[in-house]
C-alpha positions in Angstrom: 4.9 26.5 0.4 3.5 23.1 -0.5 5.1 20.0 0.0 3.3 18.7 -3.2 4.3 19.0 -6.7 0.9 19.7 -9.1 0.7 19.5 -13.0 -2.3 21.7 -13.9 -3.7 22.0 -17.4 -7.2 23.5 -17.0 -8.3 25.8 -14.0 -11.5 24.5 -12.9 -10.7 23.8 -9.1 -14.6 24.5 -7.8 -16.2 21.5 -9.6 -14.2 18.9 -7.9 -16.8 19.9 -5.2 -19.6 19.1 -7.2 -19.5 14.9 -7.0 -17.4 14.1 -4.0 -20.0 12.6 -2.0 -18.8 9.2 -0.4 -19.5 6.4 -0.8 -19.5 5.0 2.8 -20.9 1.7 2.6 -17.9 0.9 0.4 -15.3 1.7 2.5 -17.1 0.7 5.7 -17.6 -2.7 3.7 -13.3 -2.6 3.2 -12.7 -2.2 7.0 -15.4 -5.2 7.7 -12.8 -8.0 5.4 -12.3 -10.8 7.4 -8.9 -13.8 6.6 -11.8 -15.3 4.2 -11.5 -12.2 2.2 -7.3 -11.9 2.5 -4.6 -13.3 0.8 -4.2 -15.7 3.7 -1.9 -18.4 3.9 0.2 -20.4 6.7 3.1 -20.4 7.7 5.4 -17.8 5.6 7.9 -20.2 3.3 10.2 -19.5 0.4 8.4 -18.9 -2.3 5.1 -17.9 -0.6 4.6 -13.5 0.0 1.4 -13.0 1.5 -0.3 -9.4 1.3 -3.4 -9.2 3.2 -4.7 -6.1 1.8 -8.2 -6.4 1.3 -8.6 -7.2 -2.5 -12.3 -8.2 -2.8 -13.6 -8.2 -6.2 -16.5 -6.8 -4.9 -15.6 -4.1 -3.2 -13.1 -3.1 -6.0 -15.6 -2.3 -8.3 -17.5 -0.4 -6.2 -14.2 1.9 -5.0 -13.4 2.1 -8.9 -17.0 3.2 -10.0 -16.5 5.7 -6.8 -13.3 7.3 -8.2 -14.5 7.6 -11.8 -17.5 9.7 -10.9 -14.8 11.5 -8.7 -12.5 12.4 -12.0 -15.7 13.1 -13.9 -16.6 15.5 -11.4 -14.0 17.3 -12.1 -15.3 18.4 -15.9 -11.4 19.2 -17.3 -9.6 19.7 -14.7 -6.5 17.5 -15.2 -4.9 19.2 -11.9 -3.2 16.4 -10.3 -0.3 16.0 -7.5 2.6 14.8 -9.2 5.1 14.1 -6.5 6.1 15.7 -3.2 7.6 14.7 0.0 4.8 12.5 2.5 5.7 12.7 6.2 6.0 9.3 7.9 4.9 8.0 11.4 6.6 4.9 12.0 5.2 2.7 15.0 7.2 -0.1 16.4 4.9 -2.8 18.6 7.4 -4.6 20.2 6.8 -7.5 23.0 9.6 -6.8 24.9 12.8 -6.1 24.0 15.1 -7.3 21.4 14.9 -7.7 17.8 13.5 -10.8 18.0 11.0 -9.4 20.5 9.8 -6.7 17.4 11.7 -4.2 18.5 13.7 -3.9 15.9 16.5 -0.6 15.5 16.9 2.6 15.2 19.2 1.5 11.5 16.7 -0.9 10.5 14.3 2.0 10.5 16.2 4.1 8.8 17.1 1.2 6.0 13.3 1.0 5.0 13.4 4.6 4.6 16.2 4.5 2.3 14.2 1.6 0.5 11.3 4.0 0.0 12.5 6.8 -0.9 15.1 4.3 -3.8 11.8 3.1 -4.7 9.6 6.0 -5.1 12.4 8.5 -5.8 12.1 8.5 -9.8 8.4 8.7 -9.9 8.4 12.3 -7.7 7.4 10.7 -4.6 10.1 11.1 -1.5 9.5 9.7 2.4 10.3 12.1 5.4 10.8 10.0 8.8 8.8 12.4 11.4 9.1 10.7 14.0 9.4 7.0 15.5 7.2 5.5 18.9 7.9 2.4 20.6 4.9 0.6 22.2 5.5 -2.4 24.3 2.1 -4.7 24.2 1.7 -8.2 23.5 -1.5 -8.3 22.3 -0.9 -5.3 19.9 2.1 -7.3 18.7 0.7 -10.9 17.4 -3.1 -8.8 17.2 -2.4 -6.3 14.9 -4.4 -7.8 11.8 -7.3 -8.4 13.3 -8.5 -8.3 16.9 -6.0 -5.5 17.7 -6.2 -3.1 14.4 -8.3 -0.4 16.1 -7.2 -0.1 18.9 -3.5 0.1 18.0 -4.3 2.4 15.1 -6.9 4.5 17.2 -4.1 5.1 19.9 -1.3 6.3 17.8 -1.9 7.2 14.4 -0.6 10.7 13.6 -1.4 13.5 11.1 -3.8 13.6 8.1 -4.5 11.6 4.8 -1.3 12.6 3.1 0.6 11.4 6.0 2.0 8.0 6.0 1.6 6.0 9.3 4.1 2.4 9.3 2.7 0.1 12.0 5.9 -2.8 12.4 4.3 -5.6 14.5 3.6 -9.6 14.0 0.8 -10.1 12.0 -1.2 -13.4 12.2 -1.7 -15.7 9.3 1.5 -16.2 7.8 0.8 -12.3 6.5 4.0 -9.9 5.6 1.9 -7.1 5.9 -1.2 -5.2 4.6 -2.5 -1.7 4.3 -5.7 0.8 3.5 -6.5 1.8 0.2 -6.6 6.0 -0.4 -10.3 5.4 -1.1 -10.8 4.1 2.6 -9.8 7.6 4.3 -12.8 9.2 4.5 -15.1 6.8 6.7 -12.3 5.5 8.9 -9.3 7.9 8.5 -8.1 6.6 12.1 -7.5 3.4 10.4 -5.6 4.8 7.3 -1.4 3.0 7.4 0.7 0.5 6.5 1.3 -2.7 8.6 4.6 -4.6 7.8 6.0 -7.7 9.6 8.4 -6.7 11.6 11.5 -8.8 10.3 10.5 -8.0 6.8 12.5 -5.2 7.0 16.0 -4.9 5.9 18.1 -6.8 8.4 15.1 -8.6 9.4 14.9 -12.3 9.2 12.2 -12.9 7.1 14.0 -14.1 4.0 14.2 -14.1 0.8 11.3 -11.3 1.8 13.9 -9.0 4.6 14.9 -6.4 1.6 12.6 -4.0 2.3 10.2 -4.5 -0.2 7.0 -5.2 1.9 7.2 -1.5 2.3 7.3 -0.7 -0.9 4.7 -3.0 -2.1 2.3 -2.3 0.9 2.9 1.2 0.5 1.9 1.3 -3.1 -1.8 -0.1 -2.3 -1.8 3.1 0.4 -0.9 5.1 -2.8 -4.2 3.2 -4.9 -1.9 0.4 -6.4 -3.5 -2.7 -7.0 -1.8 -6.5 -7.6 -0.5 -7.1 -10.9 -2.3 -10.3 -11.2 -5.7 -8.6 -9.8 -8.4 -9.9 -11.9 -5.9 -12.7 -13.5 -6.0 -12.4 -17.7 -9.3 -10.9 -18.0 -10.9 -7.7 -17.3 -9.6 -4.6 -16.0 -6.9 -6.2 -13.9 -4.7 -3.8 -11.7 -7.0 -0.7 -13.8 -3.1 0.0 -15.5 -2.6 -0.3 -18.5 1.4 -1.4 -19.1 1.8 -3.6 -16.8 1.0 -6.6 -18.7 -1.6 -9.4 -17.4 -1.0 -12.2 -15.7 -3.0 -15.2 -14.4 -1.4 -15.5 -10.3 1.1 -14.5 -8.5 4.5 -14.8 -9.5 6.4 -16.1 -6.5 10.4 -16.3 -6.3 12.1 -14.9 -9.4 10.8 -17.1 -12.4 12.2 -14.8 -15.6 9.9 -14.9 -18.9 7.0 -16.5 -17.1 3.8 -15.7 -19.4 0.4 -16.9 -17.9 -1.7 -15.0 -20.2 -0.5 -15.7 -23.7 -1.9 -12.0 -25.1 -0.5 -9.7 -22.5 3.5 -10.1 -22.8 5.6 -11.5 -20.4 4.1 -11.5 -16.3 5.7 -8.1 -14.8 7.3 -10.2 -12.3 10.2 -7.1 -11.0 7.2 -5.1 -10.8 6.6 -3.8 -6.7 3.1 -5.2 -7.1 3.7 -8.6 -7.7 4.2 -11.5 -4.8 8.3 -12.4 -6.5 10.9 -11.9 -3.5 12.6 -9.1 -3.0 15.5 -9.3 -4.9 13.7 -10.1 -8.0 11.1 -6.8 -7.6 13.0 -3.2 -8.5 10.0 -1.2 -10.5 7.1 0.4 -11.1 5.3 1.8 -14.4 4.7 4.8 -15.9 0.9 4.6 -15.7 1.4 3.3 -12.1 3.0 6.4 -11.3 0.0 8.0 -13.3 -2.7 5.9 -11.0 -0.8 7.0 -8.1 -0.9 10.4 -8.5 -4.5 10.6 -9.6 -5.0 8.6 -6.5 -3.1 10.6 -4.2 -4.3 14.2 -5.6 -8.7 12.2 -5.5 -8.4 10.9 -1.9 -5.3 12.3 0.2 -4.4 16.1 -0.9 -5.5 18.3 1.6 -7.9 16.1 3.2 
């Protein structure tokens, strides 16, 4: 029995064949971003949440224009994975040991499991903790956004593309974490996870951002979420359609902020934004639609 939920309106399963050819320069262009291309900032202050998930105009359009010929290709069929339970490898690169060496505990763990699945639990979506690996290696631990991606990734990441891998390590750059898009699988499915500083987890010491919430947020780009400020007041923004527009980042908790005067109020509780974690608790309804066009496009039974 599948561990996926579908909704299926029309039948017409053999035509998602038709179109899904990839478009490999794109996501071979994602895996090449460099700190010019990230959300980069130093050090990590209140007020500051940096996401370096790779968020390049560019190469947005061109994964957007990739998964609308995907959902044309599909001529009806309104099939779509709806919810289900993802199996989750979770990776702790420590330096040694001790919590302040990364290697953070067993409850800690488990605590950003219980974030997930509060998160994700309304929208269909639930996150099964397989299994856990410790890896002791200092160059894997400050290297793990950047220099050290591959090589960590390539060494121990588990499973398929609906399987989630957590990599808990120390990025560089002032970053909180950062992870692939679903569009990315296909040309460098060895690379496919989640990276999260390692004291952003609950318990963690990376206030006001050691809720938990990095996991959330970081997990919802691996489920095809965009920022809510992507593309600022104009455009197509985070390609959602109620989660109203705003002009930056929201950081802290700053209630009836409004940067772009037509859109409503900034969505600043919403996963997506940069607020802290005590402010962020939701996500939209036609972010849970994205999501599981996203996951059913790109991750089902790849």
């Amino acid at each position: 029995m599948s561990k996926f939920r579908f909704l299926t309106a029309f039948a017409g399963i053999s035509a998602i064949a038709i179109a899904l050819f990839a478009f490999d320069f794109v996501t071979n262009a994602q895996r090449s971003r460099t700190e010019a291309d990230a959300d980069v900032k130093v050090p990590i202050v209140r007020g500051e949440r940096f996401c370096a998930t790779d968020h390049n105009p560019e190469r947005i359009a061109a994964a957007e224009a990739d998964f609308a010929q995907r959902l044309d290709a599909k001529e009806g069929d309104t099939s779509s994975v709806t919810g289900g339970v993802i199996n989750v490898y979770f990776h702790v690169i420590r330096r040694g040991t001790g919590v302040s060496n990364g290697d953070i505990t067993t409850t800690m763990i488990n605590n950003q499991m219980s974030v997930l699945n509060n998160a994700y639990a309304s929208w269909g979506w639930s996150f099964n903790l397989v299994t856990v690996t410790r890896t002791t290696n200092s160059t894997w631990f400050t290297g793990c956004y950047g220099s050290s991606e591959s090589a960590m990734k390539n060494s121990l990441r588990q499973g398929t593309a609906d399987d989630l891998n957590i990599y808990s390590c120390s990025p560089s750059g002032g970053i909180l974490g950062y992870a692939t898009f679903p569009s990315s699988y296909t040309s460098a499915p060895k690379l496919d996870g989640v990276v999260l500083l390692y004291s952003s987890v609950p318990g963690g010491t990376a206030a006001p951002y050691n809720l938990g919430d990095t996991g959330t947020h970081e997990v919802g780009h691996w489920m095809g979420l965009y920022h809510t400020f992507q593309g600022g007041c104009n455009g197509n923004g985070d390609f959602v359609s109620d989660t109203p527009a705003e002009a930056s980042a929201a950081f802290g908790c700053p209630t009836g902020r409004n940067t772009c005067s037509t859109a409503g109020v900034d969505p600043i509780t919403n996963f997506m934004d940069y607020t802290d974690d005590s402010c962020m608790f939701q996500f939209t309804t036609g972010q849970d639609s994205r999501m599981d066009s996203q996951f059913t496009t790109y991750r089902y039974n790849r």
